[in-house]
N, CA and C of each residue as an Amber inpcrd file, in Angstrom:
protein
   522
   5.5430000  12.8960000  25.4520000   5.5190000  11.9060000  24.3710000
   5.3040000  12.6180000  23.0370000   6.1080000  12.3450000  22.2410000
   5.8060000  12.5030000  20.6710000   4.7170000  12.1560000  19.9010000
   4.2120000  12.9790000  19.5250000   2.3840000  12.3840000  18.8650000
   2.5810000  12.5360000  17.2570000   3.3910000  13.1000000  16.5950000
   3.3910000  14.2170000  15.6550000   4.6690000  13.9570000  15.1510000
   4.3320000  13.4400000  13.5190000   5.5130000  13.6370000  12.8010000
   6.1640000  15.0790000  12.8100000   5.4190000  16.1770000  13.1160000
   6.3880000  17.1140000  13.2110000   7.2210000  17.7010000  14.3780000
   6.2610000  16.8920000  15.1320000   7.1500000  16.7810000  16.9770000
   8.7210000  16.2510000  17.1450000   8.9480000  14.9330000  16.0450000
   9.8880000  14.2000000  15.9730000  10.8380000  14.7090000  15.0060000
  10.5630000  15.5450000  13.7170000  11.4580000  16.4180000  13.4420000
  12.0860000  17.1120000  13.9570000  11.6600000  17.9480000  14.9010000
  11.5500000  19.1960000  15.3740000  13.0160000  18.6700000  16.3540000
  12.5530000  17.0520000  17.0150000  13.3280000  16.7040000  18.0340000
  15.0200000  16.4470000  17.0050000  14.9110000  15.8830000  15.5930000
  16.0220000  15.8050000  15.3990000  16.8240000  17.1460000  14.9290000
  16.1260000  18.2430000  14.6510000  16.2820000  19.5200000  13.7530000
  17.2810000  20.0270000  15.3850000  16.5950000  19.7350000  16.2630000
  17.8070000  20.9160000  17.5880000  18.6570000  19.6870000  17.9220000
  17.8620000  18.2870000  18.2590000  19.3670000  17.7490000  18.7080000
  20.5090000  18.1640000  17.6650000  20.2720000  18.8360000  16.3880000
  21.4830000  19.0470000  15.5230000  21.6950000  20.2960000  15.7180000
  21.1380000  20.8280000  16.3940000  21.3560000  22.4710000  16.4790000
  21.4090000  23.1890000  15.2750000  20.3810000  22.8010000  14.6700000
  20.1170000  23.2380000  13.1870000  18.6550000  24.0650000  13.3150000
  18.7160000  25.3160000  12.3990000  17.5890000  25.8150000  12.4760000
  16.3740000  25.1830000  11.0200000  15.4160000  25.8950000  11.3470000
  15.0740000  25.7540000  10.2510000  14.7960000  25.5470000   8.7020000
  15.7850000  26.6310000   8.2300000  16.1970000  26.4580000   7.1410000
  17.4570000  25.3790000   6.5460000  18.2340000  25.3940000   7.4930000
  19.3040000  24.2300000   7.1140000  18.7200000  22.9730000   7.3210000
  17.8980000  22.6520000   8.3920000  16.5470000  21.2400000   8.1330000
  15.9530000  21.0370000   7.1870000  15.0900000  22.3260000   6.5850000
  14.5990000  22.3860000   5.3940000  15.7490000  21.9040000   4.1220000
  16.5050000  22.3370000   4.0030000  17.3950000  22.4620000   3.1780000
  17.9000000  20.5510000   2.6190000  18.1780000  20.1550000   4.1330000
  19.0810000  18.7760000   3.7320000  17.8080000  18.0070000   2.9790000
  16.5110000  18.2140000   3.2770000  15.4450000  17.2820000   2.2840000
  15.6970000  17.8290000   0.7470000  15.9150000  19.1270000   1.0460000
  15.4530000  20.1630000  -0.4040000  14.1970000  20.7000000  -0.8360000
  14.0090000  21.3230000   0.8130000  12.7360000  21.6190000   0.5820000
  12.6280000  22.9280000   1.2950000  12.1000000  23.8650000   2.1870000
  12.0990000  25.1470000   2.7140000  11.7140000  25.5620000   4.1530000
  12.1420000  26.5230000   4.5460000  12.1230000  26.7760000   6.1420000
  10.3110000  26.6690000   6.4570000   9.5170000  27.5440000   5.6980000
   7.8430000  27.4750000   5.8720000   7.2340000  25.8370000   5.6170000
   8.2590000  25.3710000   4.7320000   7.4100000  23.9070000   4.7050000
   7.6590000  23.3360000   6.2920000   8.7000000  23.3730000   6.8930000
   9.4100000  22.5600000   8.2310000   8.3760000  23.3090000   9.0940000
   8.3990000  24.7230000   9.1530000   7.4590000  25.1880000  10.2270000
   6.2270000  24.6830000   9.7500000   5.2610000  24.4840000   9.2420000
   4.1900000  23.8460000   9.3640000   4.2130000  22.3160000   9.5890000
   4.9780000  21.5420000   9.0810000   5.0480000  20.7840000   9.9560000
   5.3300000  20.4980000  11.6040000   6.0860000  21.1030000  11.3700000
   6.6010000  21.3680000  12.9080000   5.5640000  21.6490000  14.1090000
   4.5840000  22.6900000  13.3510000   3.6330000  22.8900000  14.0010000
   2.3890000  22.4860000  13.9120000   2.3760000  21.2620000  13.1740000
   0.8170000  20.1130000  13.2370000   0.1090000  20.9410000  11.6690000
   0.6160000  21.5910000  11.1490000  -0.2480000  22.1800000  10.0870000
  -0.0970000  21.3310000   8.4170000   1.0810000  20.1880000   8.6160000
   0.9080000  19.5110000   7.6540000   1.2740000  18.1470000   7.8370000
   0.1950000  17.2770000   8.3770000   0.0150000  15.9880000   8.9500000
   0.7370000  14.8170000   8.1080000   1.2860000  15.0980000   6.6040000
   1.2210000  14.0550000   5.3010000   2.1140000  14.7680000   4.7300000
   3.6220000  14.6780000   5.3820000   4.6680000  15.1770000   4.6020000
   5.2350000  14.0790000   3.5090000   5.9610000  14.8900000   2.4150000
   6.3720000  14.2610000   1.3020000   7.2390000  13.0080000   1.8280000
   6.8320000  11.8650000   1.3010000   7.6180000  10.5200000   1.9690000
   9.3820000  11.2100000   1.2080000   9.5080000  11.3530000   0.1650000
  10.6510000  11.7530000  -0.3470000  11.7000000  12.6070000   0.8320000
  11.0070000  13.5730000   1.5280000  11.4300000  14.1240000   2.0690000
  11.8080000  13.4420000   3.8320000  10.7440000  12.7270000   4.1320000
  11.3250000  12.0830000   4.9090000  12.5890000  11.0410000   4.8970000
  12.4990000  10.2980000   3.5010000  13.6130000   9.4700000   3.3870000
  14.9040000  10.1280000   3.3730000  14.5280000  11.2090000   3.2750000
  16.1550000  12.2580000   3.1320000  16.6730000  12.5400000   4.5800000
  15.8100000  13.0770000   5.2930000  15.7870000  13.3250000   6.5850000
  16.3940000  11.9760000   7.0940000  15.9180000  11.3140000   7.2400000
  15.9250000   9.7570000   7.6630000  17.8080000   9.0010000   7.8940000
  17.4290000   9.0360000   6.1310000  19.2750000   9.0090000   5.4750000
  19.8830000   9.6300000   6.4130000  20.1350000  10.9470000   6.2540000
  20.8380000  12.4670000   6.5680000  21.1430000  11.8630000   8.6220000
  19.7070000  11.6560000   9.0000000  20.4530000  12.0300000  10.3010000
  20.2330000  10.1930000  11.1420000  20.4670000   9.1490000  10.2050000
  20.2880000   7.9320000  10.5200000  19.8150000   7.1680000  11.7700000
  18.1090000   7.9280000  11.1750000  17.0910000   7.0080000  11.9260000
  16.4460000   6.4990000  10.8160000  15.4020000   5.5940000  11.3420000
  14.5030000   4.2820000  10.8370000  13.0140000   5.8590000  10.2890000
  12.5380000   5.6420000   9.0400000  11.7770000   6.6160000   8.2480000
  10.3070000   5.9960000   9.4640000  10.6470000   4.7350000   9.9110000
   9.3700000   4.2720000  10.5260000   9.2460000   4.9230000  12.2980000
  10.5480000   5.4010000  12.5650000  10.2320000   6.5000000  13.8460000
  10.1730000   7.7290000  13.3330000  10.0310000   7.9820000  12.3730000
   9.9560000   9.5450000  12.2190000   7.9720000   9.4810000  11.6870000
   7.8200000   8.4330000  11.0410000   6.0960000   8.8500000  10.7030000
   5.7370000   8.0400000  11.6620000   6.3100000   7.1770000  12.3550000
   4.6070000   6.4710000  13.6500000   5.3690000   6.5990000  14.7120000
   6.7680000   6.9270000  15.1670000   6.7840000   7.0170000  16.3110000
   7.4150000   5.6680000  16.7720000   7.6300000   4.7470000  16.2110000
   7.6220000   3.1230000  16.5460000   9.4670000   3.1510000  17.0040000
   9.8210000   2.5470000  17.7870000  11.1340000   2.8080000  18.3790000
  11.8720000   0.9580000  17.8510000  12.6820000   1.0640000  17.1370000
  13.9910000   1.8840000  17.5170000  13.9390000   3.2240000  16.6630000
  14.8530000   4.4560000  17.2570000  14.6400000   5.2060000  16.4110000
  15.9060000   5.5310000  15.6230000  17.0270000   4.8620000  15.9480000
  18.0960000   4.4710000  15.3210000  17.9480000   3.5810000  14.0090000
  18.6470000   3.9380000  13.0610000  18.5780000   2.9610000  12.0750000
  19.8170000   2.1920000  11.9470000  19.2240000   0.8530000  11.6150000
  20.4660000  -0.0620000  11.5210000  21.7330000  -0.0520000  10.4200000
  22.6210000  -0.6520000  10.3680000  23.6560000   0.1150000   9.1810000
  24.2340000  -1.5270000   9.2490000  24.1700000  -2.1650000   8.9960000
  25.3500000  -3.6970000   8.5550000  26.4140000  -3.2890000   8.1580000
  26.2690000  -2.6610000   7.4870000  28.0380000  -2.1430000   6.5770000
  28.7070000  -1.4970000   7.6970000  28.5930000  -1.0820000   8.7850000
  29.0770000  -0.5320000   9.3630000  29.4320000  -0.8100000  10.9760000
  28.3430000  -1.5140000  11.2400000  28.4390000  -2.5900000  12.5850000
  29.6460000  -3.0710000  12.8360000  30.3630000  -3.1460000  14.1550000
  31.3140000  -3.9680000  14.4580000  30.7490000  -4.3780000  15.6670000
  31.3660000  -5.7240000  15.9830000  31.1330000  -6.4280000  17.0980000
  32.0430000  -6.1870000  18.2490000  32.5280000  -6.8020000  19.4350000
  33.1460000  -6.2380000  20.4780000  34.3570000  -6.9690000  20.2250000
  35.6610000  -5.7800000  20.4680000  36.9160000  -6.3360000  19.8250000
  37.0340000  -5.7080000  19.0840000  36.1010000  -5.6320000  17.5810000
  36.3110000  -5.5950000  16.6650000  36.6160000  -4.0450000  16.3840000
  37.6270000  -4.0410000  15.6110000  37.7850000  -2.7320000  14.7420000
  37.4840000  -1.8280000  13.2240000  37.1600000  -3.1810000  12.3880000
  36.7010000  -3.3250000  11.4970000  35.1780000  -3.6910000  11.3820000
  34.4890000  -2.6130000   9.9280000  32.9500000  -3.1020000  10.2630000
  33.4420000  -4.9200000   9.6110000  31.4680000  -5.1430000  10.1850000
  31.8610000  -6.0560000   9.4000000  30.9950000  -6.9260000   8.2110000
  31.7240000  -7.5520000   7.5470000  30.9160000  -7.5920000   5.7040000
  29.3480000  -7.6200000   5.8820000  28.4670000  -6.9010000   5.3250000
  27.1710000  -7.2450000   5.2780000  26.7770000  -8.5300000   5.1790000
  25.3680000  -8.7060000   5.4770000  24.5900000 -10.0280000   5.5320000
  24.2850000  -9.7260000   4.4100000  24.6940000 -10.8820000   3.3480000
  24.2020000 -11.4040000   1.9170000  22.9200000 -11.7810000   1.7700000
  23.0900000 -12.8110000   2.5390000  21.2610000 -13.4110000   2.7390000
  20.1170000 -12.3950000   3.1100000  20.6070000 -11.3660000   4.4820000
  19.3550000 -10.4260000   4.6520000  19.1170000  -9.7830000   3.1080000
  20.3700000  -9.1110000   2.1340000  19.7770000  -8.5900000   1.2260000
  19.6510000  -9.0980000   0.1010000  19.5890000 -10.2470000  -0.1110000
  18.9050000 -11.5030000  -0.9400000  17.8710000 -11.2900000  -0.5960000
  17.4860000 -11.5420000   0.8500000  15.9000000 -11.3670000   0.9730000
  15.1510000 -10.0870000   0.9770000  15.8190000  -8.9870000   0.9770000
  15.1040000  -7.7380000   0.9950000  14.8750000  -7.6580000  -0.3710000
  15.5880000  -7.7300000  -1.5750000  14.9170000  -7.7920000  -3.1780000
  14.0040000  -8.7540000  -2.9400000  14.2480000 -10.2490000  -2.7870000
  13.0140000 -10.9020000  -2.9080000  12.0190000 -11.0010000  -2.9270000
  11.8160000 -10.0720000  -1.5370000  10.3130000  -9.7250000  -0.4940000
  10.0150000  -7.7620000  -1.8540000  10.7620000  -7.2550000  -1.9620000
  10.4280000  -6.1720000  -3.2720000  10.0740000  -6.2550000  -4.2930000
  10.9870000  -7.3900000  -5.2900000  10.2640000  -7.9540000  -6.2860000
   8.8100000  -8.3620000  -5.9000000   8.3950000  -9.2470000  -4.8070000
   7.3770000  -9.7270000  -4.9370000   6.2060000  -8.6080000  -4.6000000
   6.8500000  -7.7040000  -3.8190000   5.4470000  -6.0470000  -3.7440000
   5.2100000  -5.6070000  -4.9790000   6.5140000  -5.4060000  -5.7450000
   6.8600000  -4.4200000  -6.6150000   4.9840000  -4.8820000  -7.9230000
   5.3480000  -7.0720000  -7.5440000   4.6680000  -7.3740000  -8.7510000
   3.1360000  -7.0090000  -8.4590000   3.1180000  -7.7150000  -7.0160000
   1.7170000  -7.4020000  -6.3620000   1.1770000  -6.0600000  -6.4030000
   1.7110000  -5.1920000  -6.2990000   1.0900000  -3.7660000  -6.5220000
   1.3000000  -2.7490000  -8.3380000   1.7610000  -3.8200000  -8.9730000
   1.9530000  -3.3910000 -10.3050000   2.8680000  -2.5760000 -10.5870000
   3.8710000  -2.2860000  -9.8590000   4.6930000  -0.9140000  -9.9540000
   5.9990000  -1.6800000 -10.9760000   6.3570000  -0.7210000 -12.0220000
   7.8500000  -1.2930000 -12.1180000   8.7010000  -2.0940000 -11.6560000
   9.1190000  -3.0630000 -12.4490000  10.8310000  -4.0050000 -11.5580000
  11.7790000  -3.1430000 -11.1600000  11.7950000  -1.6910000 -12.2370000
  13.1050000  -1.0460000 -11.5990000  12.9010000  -0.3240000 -10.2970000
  11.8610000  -0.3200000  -9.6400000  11.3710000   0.6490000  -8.0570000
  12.4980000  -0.2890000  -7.1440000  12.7780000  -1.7350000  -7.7170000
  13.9250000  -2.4800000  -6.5060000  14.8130000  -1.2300000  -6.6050000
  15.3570000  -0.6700000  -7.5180000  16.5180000   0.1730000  -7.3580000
  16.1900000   1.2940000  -6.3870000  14.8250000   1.6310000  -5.9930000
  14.7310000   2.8850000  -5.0130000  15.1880000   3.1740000  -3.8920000
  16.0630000   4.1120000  -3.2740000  16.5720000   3.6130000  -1.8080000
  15.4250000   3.4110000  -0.8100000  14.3710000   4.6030000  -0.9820000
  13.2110000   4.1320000   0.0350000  12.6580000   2.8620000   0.4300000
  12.1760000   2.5610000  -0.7330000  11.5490000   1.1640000  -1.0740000
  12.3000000  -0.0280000  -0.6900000  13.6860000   0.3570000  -0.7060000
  14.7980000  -0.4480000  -0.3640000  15.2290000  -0.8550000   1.0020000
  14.9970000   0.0590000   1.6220000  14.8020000   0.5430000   3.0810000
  13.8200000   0.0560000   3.9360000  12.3360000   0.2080000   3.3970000
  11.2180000  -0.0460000   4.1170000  11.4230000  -1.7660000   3.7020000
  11.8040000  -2.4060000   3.0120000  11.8850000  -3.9480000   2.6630000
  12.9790000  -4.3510000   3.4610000  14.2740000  -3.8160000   3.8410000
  15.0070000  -3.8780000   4.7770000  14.8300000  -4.0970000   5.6780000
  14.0430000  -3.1270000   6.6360000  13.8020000  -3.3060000   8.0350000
  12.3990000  -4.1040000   7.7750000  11.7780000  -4.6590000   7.0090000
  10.9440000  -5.4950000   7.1090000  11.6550000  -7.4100000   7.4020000
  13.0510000  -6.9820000   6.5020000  13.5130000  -8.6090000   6.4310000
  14.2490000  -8.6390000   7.9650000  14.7470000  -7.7750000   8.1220000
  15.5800000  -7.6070000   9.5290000  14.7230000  -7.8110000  10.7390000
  13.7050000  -6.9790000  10.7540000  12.6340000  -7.0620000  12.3440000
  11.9680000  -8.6700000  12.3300000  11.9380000  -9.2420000  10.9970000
  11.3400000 -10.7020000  10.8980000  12.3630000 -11.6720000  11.4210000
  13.7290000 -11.8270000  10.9470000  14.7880000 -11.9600000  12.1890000
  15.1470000 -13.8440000  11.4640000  14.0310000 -13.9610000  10.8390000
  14.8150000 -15.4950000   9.7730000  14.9200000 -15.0210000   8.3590000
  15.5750000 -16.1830000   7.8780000  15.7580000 -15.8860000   6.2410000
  14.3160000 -15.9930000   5.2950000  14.8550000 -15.4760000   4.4340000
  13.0610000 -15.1620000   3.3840000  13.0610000 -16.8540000   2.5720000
  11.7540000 -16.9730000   2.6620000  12.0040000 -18.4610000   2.0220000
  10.3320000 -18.2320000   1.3690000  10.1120000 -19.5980000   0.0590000
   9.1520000 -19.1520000  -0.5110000   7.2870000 -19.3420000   0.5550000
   7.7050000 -19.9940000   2.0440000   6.2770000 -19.5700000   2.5270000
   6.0080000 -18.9870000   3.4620000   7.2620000 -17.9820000   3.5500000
   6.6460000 -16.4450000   4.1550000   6.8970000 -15.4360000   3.5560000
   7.2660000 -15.2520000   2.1600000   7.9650000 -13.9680000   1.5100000
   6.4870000 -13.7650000   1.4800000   4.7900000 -14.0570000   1.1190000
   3.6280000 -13.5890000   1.2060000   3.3380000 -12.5870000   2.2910000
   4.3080000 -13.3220000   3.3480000   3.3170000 -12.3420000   4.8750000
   4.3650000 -11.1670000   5.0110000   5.5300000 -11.1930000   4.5700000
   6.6840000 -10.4480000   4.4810000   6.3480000  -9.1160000   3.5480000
   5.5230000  -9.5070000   2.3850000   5.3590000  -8.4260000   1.5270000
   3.8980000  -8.2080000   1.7050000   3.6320000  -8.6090000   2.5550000
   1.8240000  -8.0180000   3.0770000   2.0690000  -7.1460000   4.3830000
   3.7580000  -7.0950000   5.3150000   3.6670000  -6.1510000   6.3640000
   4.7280000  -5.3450000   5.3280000   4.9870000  -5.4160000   4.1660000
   5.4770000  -4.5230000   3.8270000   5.1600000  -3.2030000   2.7080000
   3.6780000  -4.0080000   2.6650000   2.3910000  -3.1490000   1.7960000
   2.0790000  -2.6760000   2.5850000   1.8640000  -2.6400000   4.0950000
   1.3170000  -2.0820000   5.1020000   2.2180000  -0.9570000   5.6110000
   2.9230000  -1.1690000   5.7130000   4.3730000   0.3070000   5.8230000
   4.3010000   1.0690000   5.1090000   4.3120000   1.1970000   3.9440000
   4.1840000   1.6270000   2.5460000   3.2970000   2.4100000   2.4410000
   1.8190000   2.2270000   2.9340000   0.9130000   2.7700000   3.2490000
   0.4360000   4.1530000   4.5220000   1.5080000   3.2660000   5.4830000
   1.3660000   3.8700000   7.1160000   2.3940000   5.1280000   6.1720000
   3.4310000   5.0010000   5.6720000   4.0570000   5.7940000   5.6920000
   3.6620000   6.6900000   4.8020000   3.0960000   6.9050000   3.7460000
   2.0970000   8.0970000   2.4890000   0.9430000   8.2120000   3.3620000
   0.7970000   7.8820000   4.6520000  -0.1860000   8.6090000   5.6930000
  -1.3640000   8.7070000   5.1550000  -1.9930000   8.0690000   4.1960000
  -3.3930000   8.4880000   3.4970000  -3.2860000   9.0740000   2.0840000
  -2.3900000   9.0620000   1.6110000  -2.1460000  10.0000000   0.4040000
  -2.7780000   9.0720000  -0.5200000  -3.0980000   9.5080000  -1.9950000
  -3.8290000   8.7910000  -3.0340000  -3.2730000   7.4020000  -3.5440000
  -1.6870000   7.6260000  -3.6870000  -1.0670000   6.6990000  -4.0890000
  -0.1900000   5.9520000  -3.3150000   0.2260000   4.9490000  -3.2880000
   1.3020000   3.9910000  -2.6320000   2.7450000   4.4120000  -3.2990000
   2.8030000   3.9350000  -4.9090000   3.6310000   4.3270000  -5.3910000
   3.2970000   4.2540000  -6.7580000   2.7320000   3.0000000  -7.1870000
   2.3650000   2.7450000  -8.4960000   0.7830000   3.5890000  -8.7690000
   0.7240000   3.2300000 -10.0860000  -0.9200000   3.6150000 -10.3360000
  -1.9850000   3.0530000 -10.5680000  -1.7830000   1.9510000 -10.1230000
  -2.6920000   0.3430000 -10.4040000  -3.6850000   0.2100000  -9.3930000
  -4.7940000  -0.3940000  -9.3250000  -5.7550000  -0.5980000  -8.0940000
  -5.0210000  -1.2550000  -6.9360000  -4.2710000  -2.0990000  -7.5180000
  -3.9900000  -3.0650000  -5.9080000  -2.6320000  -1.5710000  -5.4580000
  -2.2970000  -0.9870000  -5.6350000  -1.8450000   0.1320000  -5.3140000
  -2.0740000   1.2010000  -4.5690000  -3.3720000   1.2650000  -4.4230000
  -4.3280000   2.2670000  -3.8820000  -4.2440000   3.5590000  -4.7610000
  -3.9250000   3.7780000  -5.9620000  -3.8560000   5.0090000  -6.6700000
  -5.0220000   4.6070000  -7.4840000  -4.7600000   5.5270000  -8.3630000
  -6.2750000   6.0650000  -9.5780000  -5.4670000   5.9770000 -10.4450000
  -6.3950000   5.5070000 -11.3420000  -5.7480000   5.4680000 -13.5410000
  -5.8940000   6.7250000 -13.5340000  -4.8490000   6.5490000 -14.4610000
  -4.5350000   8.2000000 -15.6320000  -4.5340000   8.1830000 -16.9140000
């Protein structure tokens, strides 16, 4: 079993038959940073860098820091059904509701309106509207952006900040 964000790298770095440095590389980051992770020596890797990883070899950023399965990430734009040859058009409504449920973190934790534009942020609100499995409406977008303050968190593993620099943020003034 996988315990260790750097266990689960490690697992996508050979299923690609990629060494070190070209792993390192697709985040933009270096062969000594991957080996310490790799080897439990840096528990609280850069979320940036995971979202790259993530992107790059399309899994969910939420199996690579907890382990939580699926470890596939979902793609709408790209889905076809059986028969089908063509993807087919994204769900409008899921990403109606993935800004919705962002705007409303973005306000709750004080961060910028423009962080909707972040792909991360974009992502972790994604598979938040998707695993919830109905449309966002105004009396659950609260519990929607309270498991999605909670991701947010799981995923900066303890780090000072969430994203913003505000108290309900978990960061420190500057």
């Amino acid at each position: 079993m996988l315990d260790m964000i750097g266990d689960r790298l490690k697992e996508l770095r050979l299923e690609h038959n990629l060494g070190q440095p070209e792993f390192g590389a697709i985040a933009g980051t270096t062969k000594q940073y991957v080996w310490r992770l790799e080897n439990g020596l840096n528990k609280k890797p850069n979320p940036e860098y995971i979202q790259r990883w993530a992107s790059h070899f399309q899994v969910r950023m939420e199996w690579i820091t907890s382990g939580k399965l699926p470890k596939e990430a979902s793609s709408p734009t790209s889905a076809t059904g059986p028969g089908e040859s063509q993807p087919q058009r994204p769900d409008f409504d899921i990403m109606a509701g993935t800004v919705v449920v962002l705007r409303k973190y973005l306000r709750e934790v004080g961060d910028p309106p423009d962080f909707v534009e972040d792909p991360i942020m974009l992502e972790a609100a994604y598979e938040v509207v998707i695993e919830f499995g109905k449309p966002v409406t105004g009396a659950n977008v609260i519990d929607l952006t309270k498991i999605l303050e909670e991701r947010v968190r799981r995923a900066k593993d303890g780090e000072d900040q969430v994203r913003g620099t505000g108290k309900k943020a978990g960061g420190k003034k500057r």
